[in-house]
C-alpha positions as CSV (number, residue, x, y, z in Angstrom):
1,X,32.0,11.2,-8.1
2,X,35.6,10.8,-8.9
3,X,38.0,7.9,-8.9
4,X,39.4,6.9,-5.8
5,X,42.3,4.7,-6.2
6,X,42.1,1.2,-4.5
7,X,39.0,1.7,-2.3
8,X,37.8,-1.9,-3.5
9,X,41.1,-3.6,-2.5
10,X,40.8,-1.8,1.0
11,X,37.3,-4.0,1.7
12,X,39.6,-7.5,1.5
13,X,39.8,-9.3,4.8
14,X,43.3,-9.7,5.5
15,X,46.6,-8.5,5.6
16,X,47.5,-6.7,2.0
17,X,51.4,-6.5,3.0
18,X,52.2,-9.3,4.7
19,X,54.3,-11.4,2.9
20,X,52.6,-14.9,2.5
21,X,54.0,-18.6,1.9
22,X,52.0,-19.7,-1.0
23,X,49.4,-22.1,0.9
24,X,48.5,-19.0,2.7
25,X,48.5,-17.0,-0.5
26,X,46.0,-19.5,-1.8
27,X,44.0,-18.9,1.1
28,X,44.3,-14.9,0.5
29,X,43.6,-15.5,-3.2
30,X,40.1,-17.3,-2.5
31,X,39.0,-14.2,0.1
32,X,39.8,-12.1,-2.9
33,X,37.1,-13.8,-5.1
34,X,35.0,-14.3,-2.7
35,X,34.8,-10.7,-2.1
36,X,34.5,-10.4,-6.5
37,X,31.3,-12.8,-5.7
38,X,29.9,-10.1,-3.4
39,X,30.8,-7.5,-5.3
40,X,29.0,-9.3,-8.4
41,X,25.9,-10.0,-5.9
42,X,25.6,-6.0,-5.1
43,X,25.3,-5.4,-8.7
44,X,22.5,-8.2,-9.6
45,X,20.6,-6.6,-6.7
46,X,21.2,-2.7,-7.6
47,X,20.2,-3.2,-11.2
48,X,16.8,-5.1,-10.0
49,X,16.4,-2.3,-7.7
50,X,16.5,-4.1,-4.7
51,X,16.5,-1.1,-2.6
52,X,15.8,-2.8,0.9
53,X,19.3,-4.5,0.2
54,X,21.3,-1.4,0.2
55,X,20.6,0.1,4.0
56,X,23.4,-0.5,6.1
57,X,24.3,0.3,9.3
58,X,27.8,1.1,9.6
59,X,27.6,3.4,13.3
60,X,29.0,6.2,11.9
61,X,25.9,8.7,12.2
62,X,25.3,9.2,8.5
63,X,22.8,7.1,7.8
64,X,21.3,10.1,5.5
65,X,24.4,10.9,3.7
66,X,24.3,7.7,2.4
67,X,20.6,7.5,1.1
68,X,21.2,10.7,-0.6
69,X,23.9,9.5,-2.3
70,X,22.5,6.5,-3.5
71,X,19.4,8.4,-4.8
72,X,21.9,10.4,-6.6
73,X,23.3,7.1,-8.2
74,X,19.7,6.1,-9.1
75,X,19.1,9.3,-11.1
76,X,22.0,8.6,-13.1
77,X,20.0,4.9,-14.0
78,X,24.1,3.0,-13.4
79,X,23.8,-0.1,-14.7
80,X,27.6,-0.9,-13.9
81,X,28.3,-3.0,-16.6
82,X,31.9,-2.2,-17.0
83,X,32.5,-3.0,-13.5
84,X,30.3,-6.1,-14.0
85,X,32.7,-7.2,-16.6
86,X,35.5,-7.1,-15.3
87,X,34.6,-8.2,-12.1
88,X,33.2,-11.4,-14.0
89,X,36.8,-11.8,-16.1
90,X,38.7,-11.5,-12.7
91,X,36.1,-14.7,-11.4
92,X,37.0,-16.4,-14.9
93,X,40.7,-15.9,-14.7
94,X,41.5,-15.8,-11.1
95,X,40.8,-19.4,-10.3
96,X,43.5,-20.4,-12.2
97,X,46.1,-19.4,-10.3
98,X,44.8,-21.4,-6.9
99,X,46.3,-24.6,-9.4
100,X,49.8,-23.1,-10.4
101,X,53.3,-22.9,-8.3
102,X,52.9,-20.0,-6.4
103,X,56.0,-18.2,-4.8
104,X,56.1,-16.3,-1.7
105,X,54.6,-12.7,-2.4
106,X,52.1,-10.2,-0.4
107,X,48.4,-10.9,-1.9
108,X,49.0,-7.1,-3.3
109,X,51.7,-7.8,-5.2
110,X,50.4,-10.8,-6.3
111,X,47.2,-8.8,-7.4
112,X,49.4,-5.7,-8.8
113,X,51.3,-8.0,-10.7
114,X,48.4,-10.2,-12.4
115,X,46.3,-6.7,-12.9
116,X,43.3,-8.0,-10.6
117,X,43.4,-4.8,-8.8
118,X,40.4,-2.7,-9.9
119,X,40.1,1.4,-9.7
120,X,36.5,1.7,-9.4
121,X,34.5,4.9,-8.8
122,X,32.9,5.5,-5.3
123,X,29.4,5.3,-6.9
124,X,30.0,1.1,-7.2
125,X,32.7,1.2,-4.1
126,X,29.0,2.9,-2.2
127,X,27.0,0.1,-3.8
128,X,29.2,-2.9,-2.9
129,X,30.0,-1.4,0.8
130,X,25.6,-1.0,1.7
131,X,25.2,-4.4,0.1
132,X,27.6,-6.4,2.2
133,X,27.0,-4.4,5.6
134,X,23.3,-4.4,4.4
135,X,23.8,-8.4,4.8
136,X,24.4,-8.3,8.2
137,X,22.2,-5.6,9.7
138,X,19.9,-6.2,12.7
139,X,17.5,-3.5,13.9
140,X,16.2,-3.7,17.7
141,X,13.1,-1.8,19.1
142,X,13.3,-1.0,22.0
143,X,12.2,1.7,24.9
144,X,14.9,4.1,26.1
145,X,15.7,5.1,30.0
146,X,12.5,7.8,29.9
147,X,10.0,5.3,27.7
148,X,10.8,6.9,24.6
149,X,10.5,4.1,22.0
150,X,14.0,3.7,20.4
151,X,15.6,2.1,17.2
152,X,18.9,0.8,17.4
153,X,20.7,-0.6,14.0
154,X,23.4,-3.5,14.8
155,X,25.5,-5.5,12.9
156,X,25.3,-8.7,14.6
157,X,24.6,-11.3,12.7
158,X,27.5,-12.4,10.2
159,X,25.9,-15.9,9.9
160,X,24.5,-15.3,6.2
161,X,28.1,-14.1,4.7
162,X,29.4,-17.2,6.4
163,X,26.8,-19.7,5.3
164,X,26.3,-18.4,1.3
165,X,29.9,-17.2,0.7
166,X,31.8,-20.7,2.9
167,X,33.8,-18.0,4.6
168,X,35.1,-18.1,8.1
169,X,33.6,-15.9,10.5
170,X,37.2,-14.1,11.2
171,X,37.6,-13.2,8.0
172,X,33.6,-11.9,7.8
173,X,34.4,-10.1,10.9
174,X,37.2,-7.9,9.2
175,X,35.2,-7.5,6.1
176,X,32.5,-5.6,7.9
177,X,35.7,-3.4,9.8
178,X,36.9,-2.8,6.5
179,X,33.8,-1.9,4.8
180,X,32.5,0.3,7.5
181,X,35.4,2.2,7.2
182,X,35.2,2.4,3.4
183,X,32.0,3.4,3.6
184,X,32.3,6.3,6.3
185,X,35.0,7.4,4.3
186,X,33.0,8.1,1.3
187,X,29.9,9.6,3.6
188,X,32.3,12.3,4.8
189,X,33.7,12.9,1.4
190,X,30.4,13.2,-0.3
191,X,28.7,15.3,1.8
192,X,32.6,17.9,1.6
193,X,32.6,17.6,-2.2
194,X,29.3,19.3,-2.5
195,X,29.3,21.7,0.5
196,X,33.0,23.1,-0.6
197,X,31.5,23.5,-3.9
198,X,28.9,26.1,-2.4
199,X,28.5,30.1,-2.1
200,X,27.3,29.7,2.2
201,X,25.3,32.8,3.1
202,X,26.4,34.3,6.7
203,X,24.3,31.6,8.7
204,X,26.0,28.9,7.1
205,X,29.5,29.7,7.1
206,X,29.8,28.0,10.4
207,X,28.1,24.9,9.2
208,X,30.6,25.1,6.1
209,X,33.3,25.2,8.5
210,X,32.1,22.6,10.4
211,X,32.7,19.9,7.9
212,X,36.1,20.5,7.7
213,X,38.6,17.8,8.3
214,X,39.5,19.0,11.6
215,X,35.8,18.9,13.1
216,X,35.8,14.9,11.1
217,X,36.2,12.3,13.9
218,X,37.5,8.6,14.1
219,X,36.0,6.3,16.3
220,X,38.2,3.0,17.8
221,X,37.4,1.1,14.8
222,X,38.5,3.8,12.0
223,X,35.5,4.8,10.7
224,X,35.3,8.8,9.8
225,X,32.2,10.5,11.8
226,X,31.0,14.1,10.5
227,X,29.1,16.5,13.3
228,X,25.2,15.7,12.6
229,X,23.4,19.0,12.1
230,X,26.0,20.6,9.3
231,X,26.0,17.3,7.4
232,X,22.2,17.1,7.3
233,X,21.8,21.0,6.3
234,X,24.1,20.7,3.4
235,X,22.5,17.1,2.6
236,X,18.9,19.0,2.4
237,X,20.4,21.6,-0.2
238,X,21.5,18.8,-2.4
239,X,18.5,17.2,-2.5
240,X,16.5,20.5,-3.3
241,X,18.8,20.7,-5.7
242,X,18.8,17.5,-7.8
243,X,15.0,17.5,-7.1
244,X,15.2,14.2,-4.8
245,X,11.2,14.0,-3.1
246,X,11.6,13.0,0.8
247,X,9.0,10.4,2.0
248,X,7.7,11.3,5.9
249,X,6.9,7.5,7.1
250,X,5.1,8.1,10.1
251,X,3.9,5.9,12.8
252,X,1.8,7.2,16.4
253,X,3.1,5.5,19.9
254,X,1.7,6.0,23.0
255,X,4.7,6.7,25.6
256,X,6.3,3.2,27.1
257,X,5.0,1.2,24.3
258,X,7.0,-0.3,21.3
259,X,4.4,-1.2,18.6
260,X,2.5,1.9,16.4
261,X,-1.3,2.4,16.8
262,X,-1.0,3.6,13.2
263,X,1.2,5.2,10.3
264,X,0.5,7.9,7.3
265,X,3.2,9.1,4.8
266,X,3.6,12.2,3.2
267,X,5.8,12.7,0.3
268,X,7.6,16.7,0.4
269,X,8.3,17.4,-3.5
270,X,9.5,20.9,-1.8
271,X,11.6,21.1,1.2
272,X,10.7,24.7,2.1
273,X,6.8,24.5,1.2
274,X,4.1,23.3,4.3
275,X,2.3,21.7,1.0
276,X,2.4,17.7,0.7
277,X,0.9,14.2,-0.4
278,X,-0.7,12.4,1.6
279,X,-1.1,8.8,1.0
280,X,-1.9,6.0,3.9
281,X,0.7,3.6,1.7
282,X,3.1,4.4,-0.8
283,X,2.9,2.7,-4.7
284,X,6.3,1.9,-5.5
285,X,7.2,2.7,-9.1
286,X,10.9,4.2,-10.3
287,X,11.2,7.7,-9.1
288,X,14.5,7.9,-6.3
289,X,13.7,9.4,-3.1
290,X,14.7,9.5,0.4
291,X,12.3,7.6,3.2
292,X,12.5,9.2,6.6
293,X,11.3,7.1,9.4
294,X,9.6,8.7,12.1
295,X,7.6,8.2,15.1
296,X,5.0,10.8,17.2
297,X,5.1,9.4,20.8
298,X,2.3,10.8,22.9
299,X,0.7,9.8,26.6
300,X,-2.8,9.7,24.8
301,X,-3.7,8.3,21.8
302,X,-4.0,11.2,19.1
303,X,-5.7,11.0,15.6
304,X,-3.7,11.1,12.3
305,X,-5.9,13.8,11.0
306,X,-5.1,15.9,14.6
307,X,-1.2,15.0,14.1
308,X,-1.5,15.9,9.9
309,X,-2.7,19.5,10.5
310,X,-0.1,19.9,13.5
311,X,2.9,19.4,10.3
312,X,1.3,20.9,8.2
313,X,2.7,24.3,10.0
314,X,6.1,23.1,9.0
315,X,8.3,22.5,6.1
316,X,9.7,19.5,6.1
317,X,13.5,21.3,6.0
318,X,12.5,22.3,9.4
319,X,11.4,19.3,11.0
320,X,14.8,17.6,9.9
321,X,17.2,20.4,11.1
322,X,15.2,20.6,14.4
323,X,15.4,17.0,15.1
324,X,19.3,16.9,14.0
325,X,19.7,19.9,15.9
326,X,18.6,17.6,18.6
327,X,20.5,14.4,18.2
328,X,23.9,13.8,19.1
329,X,26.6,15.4,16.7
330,X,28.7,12.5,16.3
331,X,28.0,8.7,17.8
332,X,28.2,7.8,21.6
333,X,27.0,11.1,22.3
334,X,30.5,12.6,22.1
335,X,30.6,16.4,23.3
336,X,29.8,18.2,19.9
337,X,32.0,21.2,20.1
338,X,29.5,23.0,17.6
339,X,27.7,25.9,18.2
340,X,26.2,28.9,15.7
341,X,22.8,30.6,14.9
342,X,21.1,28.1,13.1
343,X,22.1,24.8,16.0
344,X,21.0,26.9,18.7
345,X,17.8,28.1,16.9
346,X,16.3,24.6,15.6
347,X,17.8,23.2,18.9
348,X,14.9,25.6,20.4
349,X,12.4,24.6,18.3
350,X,12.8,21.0,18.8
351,X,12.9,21.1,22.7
352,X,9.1,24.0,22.2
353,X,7.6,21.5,19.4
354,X,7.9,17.8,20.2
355,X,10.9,17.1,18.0
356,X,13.4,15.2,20.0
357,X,13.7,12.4,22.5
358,X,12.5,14.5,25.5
359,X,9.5,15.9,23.5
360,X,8.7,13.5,20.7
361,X,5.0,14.5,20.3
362,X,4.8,15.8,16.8
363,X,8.2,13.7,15.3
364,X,11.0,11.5,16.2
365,X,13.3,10.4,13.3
366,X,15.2,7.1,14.1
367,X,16.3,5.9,10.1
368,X,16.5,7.5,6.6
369,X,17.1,5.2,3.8
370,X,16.8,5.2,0.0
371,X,13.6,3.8,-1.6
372,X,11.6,3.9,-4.7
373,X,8.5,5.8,-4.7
């Protein structure tokens, strides 16, 4: 990924131009290392491969881009430690200043001028922005208007940022704005930085298109929404590509009920193969992959053998185009304003073969997050 100038400084709660007096600058200067600690925190976690703290929620409908990209990091086995240090000069040094005469200044130029503004490449900005929304994510399961069971990711709780970090919840409210804008921001421009770079056949040239800036939209809060079903066809390229194995985490529900009966996963090494593994849990050990959660939601109780041989007639490519074909192309169920070959053909198949919410009898996704497996 390449350097994006002043992404890190764009995640600080508070005004960057307004010109302070220097008690508030004070104030703005201990937000600013407080966001250092968090930044600090997301690197302790990454490098212990904490994986479970880097799955945010940010309502932006690219909950995939963001594990692929962070399997990508992965690969590259980022320890950060460039970024580590000089976050960890910036804590030594910045504390200083909170016991000097300050003048009146904007906490940018007070930042510009001391040199405690960092330009750090989107793989840490990606890290830093899942850990801290990743801190405040609450997932509810639920049953939807036609007793469909139904995941819903919120950020809700902003009581742990408050409690460990002694920040005031204001202030951890406009973090998670910021960040969930940072964050979309580099989901869109992942996902246009490797799709631009490719030779489309005749199919996909509408998908291509379809990732364009002008098909990119904003939501009330800022945060930059790409259409579903291109994103995720492009997203499956890249990960035959770099070789990334998706994990199929499925649970069976019977129809009005919340809890699973039982789960299986199968790990695709092959996106366009029917071949898989089977396993009934997964042994966690260092290889990057992407974890698809899924759910087969039936109104009698089926066997995992039956529901097995039943995907075994697809590639796993296809059951994750026909259920984005299915899902809403950007979040609140906007009108899409998509059409081509390919949406209306795995839009078909997941209406005929159970793979979307008004026939989820062979597979539902709800989540897709990075993992070890």
């Amino acid at each position: 990924m390449k350097l994006i100038k002043n992404y890190f400084l764009n995640l600080f709660p508070g005004d960057l131009n307004l010109v302070l007096t220097p008690l508030e600058l004070r104030a703005a200067i201990s937000k600013y290392l407080k966001l250092i600690e968090l930044a600090e925190d997301a690197v302790h976690s990454f490098r212990q491969k904490k994986m479970s703290s880097f799955d945010p929620i940010v309502g932006d409908n690219n909950c995939q881009v963001r594990a692929a990209a962070l399997a990508e990091v992965l690969i590259k086995n980022s320890t950060f430690s460039e970024e580590k240090q000089a976050l960890s000069d910036c804590a030594a040094k910045l504390p200083c200043f909170l016991n000097e005469k300050l003048n009146r200044s904007t906490i940018r130029a007070f930042l510009e001028k001391n040199e405690f503004i960092f330009h750090f490449s989107d793989d840490f900005i990606l890290i830093v922005s899942c850990y801290i929304l990743s801190l405040t994510k609450k997932m509810e399961f639920g049953l939807d208007e036609n007793g469909v069971f139904a995941a819903q990711g919120k950020i809700n709780d902003v009581s742990f940022i408050v409690q460990q970090k002694k920040m005031g919840v204001n202030n951890v409210k406009t973090l998670i704005k910021n960040t969930q804008r940072v964050l979309s921001d580099l989901s869109v421009k992942w996902i246009q930085e490797f799709t631009e770079n490719q030779s489309p056949s005749l199919h996909e040239k509408d998908l291509q298109k379809n990732l364009k800036n002008e098909f990119i939209k904003r939501d009330e809060v800022g945060r930059a929404c790409a259409p579903f079903f291109p994103s995720l066809y492009f997203l499956l390229n890249k990960l035959q590509i770099e070789r990334i194995p998706i994990v199929l985490n499925l649970g069976l529900t019977l129809r009005g009920e919340v809890e699973k009966y039982d789960s299986f996963c199968l790990i695709y090494s092959d996106l366009d193969r029917t071949g898989c593994l089977y396993r009934n849990k997964l042994n966690f050990s260092n290889e990057a992959a992407v974890v698809i959660q899924a759910r087969s939601i039936t109104e009698k109780k089926q066997s995992p053998a039956d529901l097995r041989k039943n995907l075994s007639n697809f590639t796993i490519r296809d059951l994750i185009l026909a259920n984005g074909a299915a899902h809403p192309q950007y979040p609140h169920r906007e009108s899409s304003e998509l059409n081509g070959t390919l949406l209306e053909k795995y839009s078909k198949l997941a209406q005929e073969k159970g793979l979307c919410r008004h026939n989820p009898s062979l597979c539902l996704i709800y989540h897709v997050y990075c993992d070890l497996i």
